[in-house]
C-alpha positions as CSV (number, residue, x, y, z in Angstrom):
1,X,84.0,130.9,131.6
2,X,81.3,130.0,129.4
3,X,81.1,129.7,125.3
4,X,79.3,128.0,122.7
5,X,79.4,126.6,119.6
6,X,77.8,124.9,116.3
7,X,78.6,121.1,114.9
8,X,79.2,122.6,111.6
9,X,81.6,125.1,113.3
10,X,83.2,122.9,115.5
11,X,83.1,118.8,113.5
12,X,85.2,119.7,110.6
13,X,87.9,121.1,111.6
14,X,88.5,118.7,114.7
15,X,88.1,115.5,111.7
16,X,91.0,117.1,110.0
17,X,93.1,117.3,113.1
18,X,92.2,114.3,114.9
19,X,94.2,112.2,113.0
20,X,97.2,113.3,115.3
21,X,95.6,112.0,118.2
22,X,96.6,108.5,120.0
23,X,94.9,106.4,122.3
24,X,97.9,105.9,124.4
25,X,99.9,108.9,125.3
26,X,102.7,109.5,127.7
27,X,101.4,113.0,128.4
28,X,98.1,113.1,129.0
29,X,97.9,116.6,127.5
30,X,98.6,114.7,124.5
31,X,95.0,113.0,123.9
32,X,93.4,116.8,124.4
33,X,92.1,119.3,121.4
34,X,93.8,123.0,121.9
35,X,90.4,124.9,121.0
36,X,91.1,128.7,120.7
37,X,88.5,131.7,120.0
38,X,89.8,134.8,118.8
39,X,89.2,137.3,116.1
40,X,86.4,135.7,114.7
41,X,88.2,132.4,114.3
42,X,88.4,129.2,115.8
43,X,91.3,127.5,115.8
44,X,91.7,123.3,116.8
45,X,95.2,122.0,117.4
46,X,96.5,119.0,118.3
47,X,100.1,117.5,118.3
48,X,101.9,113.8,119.6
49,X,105.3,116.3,119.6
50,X,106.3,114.9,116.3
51,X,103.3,116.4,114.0
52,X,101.4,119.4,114.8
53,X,98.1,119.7,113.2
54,X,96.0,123.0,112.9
55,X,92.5,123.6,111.5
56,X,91.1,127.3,111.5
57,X,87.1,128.1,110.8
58,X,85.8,131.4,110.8
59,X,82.8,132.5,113.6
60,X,80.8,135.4,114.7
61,X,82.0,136.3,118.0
62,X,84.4,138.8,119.7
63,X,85.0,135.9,122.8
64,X,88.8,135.3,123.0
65,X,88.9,131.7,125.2
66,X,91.2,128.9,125.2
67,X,90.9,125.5,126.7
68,X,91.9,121.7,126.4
69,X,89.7,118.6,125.7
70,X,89.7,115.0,125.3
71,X,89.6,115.0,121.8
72,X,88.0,111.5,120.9
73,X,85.9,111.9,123.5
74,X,84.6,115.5,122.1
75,X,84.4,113.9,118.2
76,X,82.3,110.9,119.5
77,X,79.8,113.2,121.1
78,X,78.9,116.0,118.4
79,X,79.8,113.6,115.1
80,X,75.8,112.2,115.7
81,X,74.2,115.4,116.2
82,X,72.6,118.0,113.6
83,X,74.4,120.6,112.0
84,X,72.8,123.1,114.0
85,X,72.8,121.7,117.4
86,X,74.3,124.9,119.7
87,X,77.0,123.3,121.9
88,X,77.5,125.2,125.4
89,X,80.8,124.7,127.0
90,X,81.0,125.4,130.8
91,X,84.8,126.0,131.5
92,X,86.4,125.5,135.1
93,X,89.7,125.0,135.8
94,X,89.5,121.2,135.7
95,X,86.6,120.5,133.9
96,X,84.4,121.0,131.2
97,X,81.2,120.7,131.1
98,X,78.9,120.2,127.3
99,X,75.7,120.6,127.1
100,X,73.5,119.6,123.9
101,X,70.2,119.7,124.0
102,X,68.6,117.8,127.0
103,X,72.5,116.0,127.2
104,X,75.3,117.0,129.4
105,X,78.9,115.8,130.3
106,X,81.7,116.4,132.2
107,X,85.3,116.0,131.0
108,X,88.5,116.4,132.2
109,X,90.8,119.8,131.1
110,X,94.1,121.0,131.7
111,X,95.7,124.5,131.7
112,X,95.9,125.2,127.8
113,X,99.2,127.2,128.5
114,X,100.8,123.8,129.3
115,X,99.7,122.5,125.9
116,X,102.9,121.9,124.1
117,X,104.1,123.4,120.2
118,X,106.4,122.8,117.8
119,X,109.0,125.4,117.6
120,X,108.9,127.8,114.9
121,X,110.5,127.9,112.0
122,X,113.0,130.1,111.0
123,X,115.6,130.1,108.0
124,X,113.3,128.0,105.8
125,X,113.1,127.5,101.7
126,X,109.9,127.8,100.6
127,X,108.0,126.4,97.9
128,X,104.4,127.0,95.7
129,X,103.7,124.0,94.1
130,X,100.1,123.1,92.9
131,X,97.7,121.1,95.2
132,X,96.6,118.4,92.7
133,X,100.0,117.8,91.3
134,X,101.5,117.1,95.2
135,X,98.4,115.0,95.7
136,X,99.2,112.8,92.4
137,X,102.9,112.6,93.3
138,X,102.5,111.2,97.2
139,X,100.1,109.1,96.3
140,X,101.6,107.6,93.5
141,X,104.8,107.1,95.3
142,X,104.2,106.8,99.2
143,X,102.7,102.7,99.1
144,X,106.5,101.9,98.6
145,X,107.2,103.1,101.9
146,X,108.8,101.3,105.0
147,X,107.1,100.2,108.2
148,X,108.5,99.6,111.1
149,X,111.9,99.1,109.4
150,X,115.0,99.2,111.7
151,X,116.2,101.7,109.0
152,X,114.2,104.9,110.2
153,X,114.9,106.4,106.7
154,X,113.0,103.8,105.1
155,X,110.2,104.7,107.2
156,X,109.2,108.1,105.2
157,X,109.4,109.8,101.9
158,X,112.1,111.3,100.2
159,X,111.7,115.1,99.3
160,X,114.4,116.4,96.7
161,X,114.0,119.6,95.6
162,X,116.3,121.9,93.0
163,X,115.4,124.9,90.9
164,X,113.6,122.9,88.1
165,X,111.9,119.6,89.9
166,X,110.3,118.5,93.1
167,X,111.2,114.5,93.2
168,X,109.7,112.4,95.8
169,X,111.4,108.6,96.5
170,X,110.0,105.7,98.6
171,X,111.0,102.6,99.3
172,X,111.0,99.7,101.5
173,X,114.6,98.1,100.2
174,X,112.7,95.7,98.2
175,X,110.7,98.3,95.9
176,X,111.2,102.1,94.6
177,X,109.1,104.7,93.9
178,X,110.0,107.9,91.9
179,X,107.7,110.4,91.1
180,X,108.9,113.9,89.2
181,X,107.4,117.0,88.6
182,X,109.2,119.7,86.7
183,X,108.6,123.5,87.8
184,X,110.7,126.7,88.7
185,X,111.5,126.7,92.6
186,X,113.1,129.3,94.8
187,X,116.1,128.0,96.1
188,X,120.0,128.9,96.1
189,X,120.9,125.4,96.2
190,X,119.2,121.5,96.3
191,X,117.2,120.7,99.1
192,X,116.4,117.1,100.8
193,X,114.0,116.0,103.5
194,X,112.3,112.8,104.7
195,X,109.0,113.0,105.8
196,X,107.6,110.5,108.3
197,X,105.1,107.5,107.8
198,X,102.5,109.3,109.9
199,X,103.3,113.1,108.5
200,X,103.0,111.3,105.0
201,X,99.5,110.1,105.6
202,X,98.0,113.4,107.2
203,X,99.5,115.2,104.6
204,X,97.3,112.7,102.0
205,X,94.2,113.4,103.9
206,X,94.8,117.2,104.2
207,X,95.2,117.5,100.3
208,X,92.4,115.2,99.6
209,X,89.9,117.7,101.9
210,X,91.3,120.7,100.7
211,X,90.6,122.7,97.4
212,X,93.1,125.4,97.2
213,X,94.5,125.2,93.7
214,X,98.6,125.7,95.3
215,X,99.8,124.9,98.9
216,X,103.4,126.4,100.4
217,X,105.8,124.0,101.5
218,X,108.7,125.5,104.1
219,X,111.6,123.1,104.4
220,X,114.1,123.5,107.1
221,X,116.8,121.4,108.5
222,X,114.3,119.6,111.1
223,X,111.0,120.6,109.9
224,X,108.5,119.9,106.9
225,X,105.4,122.9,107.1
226,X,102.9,123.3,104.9
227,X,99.8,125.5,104.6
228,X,97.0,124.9,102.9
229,X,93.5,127.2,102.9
230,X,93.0,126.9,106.6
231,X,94.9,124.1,107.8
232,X,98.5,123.9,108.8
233,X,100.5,120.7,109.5
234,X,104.1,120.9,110.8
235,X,105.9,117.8,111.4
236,X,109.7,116.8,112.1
237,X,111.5,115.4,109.7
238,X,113.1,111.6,110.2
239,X,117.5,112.3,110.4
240,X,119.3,109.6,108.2
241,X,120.7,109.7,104.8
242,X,118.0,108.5,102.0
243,X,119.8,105.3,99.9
244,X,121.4,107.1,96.4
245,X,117.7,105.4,94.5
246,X,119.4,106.6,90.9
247,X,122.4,103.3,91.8
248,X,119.0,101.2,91.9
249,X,117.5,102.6,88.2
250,X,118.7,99.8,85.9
251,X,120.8,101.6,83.1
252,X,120.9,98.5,80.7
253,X,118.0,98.5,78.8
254,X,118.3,96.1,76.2
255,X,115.6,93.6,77.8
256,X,112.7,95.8,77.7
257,X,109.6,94.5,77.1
258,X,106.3,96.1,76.3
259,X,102.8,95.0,78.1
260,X,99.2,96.0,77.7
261,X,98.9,97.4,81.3
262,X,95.7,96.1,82.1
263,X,95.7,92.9,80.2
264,X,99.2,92.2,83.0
265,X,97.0,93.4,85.9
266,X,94.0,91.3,85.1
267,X,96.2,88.4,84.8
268,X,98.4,89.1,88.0
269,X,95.1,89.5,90.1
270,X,93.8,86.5,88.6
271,X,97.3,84.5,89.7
272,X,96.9,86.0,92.8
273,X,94.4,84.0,94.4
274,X,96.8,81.2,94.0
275,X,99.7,82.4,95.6
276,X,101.5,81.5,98.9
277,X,100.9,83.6,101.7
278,X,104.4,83.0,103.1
279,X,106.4,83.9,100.1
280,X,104.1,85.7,98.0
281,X,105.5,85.2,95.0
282,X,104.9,84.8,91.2
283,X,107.0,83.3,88.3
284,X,106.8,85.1,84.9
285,X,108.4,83.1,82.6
286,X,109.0,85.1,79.0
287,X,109.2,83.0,75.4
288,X,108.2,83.7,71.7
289,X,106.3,86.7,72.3
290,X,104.5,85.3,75.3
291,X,104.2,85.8,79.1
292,X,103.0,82.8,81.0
293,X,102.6,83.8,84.7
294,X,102.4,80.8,87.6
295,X,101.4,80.7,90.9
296,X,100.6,78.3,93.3
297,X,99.5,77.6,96.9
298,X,98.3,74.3,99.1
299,X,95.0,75.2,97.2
300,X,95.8,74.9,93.9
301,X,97.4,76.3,91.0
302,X,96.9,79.2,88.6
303,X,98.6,79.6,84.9
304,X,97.7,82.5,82.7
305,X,99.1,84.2,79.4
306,X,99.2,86.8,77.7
307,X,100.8,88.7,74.7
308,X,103.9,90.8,74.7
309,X,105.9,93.0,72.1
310,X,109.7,93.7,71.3
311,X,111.2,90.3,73.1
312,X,111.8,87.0,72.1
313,X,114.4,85.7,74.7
314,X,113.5,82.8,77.6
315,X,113.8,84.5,80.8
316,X,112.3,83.1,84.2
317,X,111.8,85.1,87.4
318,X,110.1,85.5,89.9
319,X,108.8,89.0,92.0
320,X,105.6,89.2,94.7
321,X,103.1,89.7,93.2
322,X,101.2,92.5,95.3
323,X,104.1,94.8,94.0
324,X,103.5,94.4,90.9
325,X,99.9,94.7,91.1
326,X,100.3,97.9,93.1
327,X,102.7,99.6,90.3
328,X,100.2,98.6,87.4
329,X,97.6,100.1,89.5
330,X,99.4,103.4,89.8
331,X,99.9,103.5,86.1
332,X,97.9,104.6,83.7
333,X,98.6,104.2,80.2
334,X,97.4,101.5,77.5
335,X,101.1,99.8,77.2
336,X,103.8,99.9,79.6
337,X,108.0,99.5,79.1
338,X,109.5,96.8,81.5
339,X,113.2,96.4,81.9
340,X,114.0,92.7,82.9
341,X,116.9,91.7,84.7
342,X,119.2,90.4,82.6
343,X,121.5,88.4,85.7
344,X,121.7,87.8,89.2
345,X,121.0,90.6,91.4
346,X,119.5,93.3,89.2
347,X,116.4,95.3,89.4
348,X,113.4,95.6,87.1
349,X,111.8,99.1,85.5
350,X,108.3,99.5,85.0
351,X,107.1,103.1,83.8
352,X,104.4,104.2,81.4
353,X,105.2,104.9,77.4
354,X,105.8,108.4,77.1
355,X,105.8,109.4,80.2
356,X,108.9,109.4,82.7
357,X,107.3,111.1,85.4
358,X,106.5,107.9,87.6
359,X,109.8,105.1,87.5
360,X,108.9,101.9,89.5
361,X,111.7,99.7,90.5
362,X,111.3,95.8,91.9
363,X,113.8,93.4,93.3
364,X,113.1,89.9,92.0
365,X,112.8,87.1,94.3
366,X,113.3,83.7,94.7
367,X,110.6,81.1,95.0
């Protein structure tokens, strides 16, 4: 069984599903590209039997084929080559053989009905919600994620869904994320999923590449699908009850302060080169109008201030730093509100002026 094949045909789709793909499997099957011909489209899937990933590309031919192939090994061989370069595959029942141009190689295959797939889905909500505004709302909430934590919710991101809003949630026990978009949604009743680490970060990369103005999302009681132009990923969702993040918003606002964003950020990065690597950790220290921020490592020392509005209590405390930088990153207007704790144990709230879509939440320290 013979076919063939263009780069341009063949490399994009397999980028957008090789993510799935890990060097060490416990099925070998699991390392192999599903490549499918039929009715004028090619279809690549892969899958570690917690995220399926499917990439379709239209093509002139009438062949219908399927086979199996080491996947990184198939990427590192056409990613180099032109556009153009015809690719002939040679398929036996245990190997496959490429040819492109005056190259050839042989590569192990396996019976592509033994190829495993995520069940279907049945009995799911579904939603439209625009591509962009997804986009904004992972990516502006997802870096307060878990990794590794012994808490497998922690490890994903919160999907709450009701007939008005989408809200998504992360967080790592230390720092929360919130990010809320308001729009009309199908659905009887409130719907919650988390989404694992992994699924999270395909799912960025798959609405970075894509340019569909809206994507579906089907939510089920084990599965997250969405489809998107002519990619698919389907992924199982992580089983645990998300923390109640609204108990972690602090409700007492009466020491909110307000910052010129980026004169904070400059300063913070600029503290940053002094800080410990152990611990992290910055001291802002708040009098007469003023923010003085300190750090300090085996190196040296750093000191720098800058101007703030609304507060003129003395409050000292202390947060890592890289948190804060990565919330004022995600921010975007000129002046930003932050709620700082007024005793032991209680939270801070930084969000933009104006805007309440994004609601970051920090857990001071002690240093």
């Amino acid at each position: 069984m013979n076919t063939q094949l263009t780069v341009r045909e063949l490399l994009e789709p397999l980028q957008t599903v090789i993510g799935v793909v890990e060097k060490k499997q416990t099925l070998p099957i699991l390392s192999h590209v599903l490549i499918q011909l039929k009715n004028n489209q090619l279809t690549l899937t892969t899958t570690d039997m917690e995220i399926e990933l499917r990439a379709s590309h239209p093509i002139n031919t009438q062949e219908e084929i399927s086979f199996t192939i080491y996947a990184k090994d198939l990427i590192d061989i056409i990613r180099k080559l032109p556009e153009e370069t015809i690719i002939q595959f040679i398929i036996e029942e245990s190997k496959i053989y490429i040819k492109t141009n005056n190259n050839s190689f042989e590569l192990n295959t396996f019976n592509h009905q033994d190829f495993p797939s995520l069940p279907k889905i049945e009995n799911s909500d579904v939603i439209r919600v625009k591509r962009n505004a997804l986009k904004e709302l992972i990516e502006n909430t997802s870096f307060s994620m878990g990794n590794q934590d012994i808490r497998a919710y922690l490890n994903g991101l919160y999907f709450e869904v009701d007939q008005d809003n989408i809200t998504v949630v992360a967080t790592d026990g230390h720092r929360l994320s919130i990010g809320e978009i308001k729009q009309s949604n199908n659905l009887d009743k409130k719907k919650t999923v988390i989404l694992p680490r992994k699924a999270v970060l395909e799912l960025t990369k798959l609405l970075n590449k894509n340019e569909h103005d809206e994507v579906d999302i089907h939510l089920s009681e084990n599965y997250f699908y969405l489809v998107s132009d002519n990619t698919t990923i389907i992924s199982r969702l992580i089983d645990g009850n998300f923390p109640n993040y609204a108990q972690v918003i602090p409700t007492d606002h009466e020491n909110t302060i307000v910052i010129d964003r980026q004169d904070f950020l400059n300063s913070l990065q600029q503290a940053s080169i002094f800080v410990e690597e152990r611990t992290k950790g910055v001291k802002l220290a708040f009098k007469d109008s003023q923010l003085n921020i300190f750090s300090h490592s085996e190196r040296g020392q750093a000191k720098t201030k800058i101007s703030i509005k609304n507060f003129d209590k003395e409050i000292e405390i202390a947060f890592n730093i890289h948190y804060l930088i990565s919330i004022l990153e995600k921010l975007t207007t000129d002046e930003i509100n932050m709620v700082v704790p007024g005793g032991e144990n209680q939270s801070c709230l930084l969000s933009s002026i104006g805007d309440e879509t994004y609601q970051y939440v920090v857990m001071p320290m002690r240093i």
